[in-house]
MDTraj code that builds the backbone (N, CA, C; nanometers):
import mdtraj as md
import numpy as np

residues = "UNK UNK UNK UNK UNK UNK UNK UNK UNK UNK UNK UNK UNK UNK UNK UNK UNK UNK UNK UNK UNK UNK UNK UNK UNK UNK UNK UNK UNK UNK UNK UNK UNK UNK UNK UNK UNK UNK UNK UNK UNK UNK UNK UNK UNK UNK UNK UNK UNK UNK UNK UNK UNK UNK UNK UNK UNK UNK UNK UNK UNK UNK UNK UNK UNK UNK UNK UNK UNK UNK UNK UNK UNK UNK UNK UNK UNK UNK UNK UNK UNK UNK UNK UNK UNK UNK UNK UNK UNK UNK UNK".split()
xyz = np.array([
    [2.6188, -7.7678, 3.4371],
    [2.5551, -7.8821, 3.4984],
    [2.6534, -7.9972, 3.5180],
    [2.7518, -8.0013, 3.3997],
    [2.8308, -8.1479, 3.4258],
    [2.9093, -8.1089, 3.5329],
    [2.9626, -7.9715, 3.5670],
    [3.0598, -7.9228, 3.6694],
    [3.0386, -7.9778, 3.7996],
    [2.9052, -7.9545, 3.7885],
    [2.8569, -7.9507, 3.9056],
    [2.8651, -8.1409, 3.9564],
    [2.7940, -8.1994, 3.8574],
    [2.8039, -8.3545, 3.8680],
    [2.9205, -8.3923, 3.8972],
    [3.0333, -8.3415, 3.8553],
    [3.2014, -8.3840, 3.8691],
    [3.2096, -8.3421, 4.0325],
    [3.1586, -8.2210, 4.0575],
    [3.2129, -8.1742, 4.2195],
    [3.0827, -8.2269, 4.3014],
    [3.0091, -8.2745, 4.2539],
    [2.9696, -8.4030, 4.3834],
    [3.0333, -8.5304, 4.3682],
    [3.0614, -8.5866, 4.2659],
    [3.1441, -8.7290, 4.2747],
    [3.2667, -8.6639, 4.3755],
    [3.3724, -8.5913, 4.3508],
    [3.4511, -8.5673, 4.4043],
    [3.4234, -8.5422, 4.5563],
    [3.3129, -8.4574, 4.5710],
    [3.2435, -8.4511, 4.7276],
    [3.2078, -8.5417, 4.8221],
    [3.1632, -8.6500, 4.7067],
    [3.1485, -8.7810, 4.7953],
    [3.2403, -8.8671, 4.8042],
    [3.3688, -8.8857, 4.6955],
    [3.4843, -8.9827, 4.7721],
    [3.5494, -8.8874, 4.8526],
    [3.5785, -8.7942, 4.8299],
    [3.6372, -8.7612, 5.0152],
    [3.5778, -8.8006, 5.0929],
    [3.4541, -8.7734, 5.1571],
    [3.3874, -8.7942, 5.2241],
    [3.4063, -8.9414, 5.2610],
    [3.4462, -9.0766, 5.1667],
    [3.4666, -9.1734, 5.1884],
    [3.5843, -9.1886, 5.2406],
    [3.6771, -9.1388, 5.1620],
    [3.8197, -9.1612, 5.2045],
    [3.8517, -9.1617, 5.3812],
    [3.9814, -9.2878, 5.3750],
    [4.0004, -9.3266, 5.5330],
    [4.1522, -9.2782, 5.4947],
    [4.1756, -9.2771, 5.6349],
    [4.3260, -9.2628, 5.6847],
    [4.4027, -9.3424, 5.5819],
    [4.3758, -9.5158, 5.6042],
    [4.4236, -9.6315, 5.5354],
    [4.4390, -9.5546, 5.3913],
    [4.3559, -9.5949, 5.3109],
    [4.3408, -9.5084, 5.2030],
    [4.4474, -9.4531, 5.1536],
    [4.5340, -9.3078, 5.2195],
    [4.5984, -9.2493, 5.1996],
    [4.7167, -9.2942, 5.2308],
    [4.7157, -9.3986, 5.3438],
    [4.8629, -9.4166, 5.3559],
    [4.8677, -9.5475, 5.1972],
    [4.7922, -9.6045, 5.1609],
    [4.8218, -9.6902, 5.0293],
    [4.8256, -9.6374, 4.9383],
    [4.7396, -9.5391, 4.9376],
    [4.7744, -9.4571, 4.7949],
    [4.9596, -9.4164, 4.7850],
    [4.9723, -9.3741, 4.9208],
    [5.1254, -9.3401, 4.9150],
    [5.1892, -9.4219, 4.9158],
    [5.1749, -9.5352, 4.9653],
    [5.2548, -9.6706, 4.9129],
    [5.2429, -9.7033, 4.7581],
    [5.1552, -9.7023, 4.6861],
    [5.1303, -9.7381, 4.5680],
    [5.2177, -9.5851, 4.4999],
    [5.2473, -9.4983, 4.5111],
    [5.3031, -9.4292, 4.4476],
    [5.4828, -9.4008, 4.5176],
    [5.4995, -9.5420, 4.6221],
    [5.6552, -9.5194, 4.6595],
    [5.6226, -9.4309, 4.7589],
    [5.5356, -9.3796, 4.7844],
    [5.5824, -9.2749, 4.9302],
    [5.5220, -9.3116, 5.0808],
    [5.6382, -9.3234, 5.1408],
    [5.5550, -9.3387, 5.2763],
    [5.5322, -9.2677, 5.3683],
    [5.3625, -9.2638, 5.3565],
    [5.2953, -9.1613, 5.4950],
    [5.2914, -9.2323, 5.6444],
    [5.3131, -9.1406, 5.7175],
    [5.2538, -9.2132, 5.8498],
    [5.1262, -9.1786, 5.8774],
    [5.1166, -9.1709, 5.9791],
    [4.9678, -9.2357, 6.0410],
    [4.9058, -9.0635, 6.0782],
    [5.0314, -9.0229, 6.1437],
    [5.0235, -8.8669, 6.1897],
    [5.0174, -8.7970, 6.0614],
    [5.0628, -8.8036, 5.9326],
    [5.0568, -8.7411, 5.8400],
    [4.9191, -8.7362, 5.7515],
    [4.9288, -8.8923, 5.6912],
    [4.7899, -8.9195, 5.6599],
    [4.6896, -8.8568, 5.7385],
    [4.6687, -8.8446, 5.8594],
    [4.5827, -8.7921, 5.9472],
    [4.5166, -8.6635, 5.9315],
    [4.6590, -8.5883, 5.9021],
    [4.6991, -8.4243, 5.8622],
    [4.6235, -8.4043, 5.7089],
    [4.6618, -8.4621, 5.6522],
    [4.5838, -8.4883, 5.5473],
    [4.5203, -8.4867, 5.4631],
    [4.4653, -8.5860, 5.5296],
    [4.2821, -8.6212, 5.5034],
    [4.1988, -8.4913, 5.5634],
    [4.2208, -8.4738, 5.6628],
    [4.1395, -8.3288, 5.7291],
    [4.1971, -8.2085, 5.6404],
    [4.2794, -8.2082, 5.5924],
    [4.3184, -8.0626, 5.5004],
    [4.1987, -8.0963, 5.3587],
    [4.2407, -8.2196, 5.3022],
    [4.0916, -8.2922, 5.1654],
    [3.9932, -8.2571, 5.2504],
    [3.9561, -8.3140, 5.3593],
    [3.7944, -8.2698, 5.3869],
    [3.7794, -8.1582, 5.3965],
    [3.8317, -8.0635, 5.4677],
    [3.8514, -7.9474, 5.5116],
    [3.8169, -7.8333, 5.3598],
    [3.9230, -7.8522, 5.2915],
    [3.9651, -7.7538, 5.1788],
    [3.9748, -7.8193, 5.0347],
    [3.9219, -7.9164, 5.0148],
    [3.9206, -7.9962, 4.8655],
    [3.9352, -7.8853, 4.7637],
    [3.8135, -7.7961, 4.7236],
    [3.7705, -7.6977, 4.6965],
    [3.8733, -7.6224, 4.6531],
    [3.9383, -7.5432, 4.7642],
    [4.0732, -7.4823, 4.7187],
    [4.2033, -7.5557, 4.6604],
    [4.1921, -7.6984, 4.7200],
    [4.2747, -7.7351, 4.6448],
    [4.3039, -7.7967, 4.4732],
    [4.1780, -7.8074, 4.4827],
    [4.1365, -7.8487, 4.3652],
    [4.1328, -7.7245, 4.2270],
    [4.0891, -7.6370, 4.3092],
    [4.0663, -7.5142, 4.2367],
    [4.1503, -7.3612, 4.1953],
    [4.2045, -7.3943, 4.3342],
    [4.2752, -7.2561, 4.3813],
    [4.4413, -7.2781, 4.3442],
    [4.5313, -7.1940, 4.4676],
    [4.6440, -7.1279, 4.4128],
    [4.7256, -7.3366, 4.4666],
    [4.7916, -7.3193, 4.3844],
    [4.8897, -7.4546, 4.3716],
    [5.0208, -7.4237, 4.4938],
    [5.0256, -7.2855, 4.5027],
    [5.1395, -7.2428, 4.5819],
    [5.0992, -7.2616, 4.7161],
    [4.9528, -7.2466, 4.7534],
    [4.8893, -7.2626, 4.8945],
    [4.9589, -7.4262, 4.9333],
    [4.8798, -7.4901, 4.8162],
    [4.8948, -7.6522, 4.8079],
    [5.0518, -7.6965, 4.8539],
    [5.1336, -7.6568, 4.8060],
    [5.3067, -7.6731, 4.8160],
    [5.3336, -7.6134, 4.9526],
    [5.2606, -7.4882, 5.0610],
    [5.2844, -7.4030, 5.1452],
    [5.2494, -7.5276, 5.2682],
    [5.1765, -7.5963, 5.2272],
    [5.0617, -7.6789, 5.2881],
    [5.1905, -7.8101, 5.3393],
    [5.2213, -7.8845, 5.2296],
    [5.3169, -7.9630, 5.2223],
    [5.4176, -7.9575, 5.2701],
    [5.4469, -7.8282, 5.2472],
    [5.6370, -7.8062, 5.2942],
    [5.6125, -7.7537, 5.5212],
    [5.5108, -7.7368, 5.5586],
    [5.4727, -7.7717, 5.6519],
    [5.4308, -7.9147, 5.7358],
    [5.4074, -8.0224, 5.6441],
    [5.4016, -8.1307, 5.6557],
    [5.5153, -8.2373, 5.6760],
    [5.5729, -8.2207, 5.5792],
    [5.6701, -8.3311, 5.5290],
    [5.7804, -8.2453, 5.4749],
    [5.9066, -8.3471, 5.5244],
    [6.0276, -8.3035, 5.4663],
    [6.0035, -8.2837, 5.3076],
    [6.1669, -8.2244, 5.2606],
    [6.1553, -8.1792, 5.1597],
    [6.1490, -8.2695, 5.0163],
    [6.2321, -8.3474, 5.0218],
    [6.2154, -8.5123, 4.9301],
    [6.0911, -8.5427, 4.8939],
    [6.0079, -8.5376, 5.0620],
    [5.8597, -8.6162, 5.0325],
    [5.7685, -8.5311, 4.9701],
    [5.8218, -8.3868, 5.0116],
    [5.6970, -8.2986, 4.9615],
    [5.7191, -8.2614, 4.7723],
    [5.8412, -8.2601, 4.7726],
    [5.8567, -8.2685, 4.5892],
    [5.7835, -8.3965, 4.5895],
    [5.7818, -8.5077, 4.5717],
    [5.7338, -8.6137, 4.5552],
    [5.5907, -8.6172, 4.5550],
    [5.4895, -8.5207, 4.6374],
    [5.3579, -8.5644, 4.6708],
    [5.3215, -8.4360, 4.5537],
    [5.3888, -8.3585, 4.5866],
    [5.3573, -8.1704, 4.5181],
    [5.3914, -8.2864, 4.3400],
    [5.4873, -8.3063, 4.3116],
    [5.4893, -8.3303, 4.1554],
    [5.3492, -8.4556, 4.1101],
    [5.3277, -8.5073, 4.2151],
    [5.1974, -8.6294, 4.2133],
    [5.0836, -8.5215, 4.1885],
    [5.0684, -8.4172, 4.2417],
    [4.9608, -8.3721, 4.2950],
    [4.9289, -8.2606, 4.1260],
    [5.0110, -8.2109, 4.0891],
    [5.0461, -8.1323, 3.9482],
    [5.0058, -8.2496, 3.8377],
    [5.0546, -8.3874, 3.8803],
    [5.0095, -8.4315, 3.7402],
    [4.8856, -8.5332, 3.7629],
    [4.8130, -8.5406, 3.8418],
    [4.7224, -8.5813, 3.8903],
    [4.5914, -8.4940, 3.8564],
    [4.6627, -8.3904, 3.8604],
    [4.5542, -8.2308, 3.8142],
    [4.5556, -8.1967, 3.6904],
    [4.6826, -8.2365, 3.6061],
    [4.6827, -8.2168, 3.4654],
    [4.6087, -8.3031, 3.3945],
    [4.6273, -8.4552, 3.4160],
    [4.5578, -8.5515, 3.4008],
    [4.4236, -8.5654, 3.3866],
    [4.3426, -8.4632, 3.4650],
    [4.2087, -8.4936, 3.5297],
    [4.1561, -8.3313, 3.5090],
    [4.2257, -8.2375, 3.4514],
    [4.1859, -8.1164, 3.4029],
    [4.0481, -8.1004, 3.3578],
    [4.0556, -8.1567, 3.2668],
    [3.9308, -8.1624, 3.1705],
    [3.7927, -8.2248, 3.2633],
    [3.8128, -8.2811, 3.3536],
    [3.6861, -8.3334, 3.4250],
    [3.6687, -8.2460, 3.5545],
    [3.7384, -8.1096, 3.5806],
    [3.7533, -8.0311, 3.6830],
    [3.7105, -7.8873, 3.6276],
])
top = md.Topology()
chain = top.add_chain()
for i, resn in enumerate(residues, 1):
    res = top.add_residue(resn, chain, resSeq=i)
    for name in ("N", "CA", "C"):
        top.add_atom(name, md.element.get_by_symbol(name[0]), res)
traj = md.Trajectory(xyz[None], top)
């Protein structure tokens, strides 16, 4: 039951989340997205939260290294690992 409560909170801030959003989050963590990226994104979170949240980490990195150079994508991929370690226990 709590699982379930955790993957609707999570269901509904995507659902909130804007473009903006993501490009500050990446400012607030030093990285800068553009507009085309952020874009890319946000539609992969709406799209596939689910798997990403859940599934193979290697998809997640496959995902990235299609996105963004290689600098940025270590950078978002090591955010994204401890962001998930962090928040384990509520997933």
């Amino acid at each position: 039951m709590v699982i379930i409560l955790f993957k609707n909170v999570i269901k509904h801030y995507i659902n909130i989340i804007t473009i903006n959003d993501v490009i500050m989050f990446g400012k607030q963590e030093n990285i800068e997205v553009s507009i085309d990226e952020a874009k890319i994104v946000l539609q992969y979170l709406k799209e596939d939260w689910e798997n990403i949240i859940y599934g193979s980490e290697i998809k997640v990195k496959a995902f990235l290294n299609n996105i963004f150079d290689e600098e940025k994508c270590e950078k978002i991929f090591k955010l994204f690992l401890a962001y998930k370690k962090r928040y384990r226990n509520y997933l």
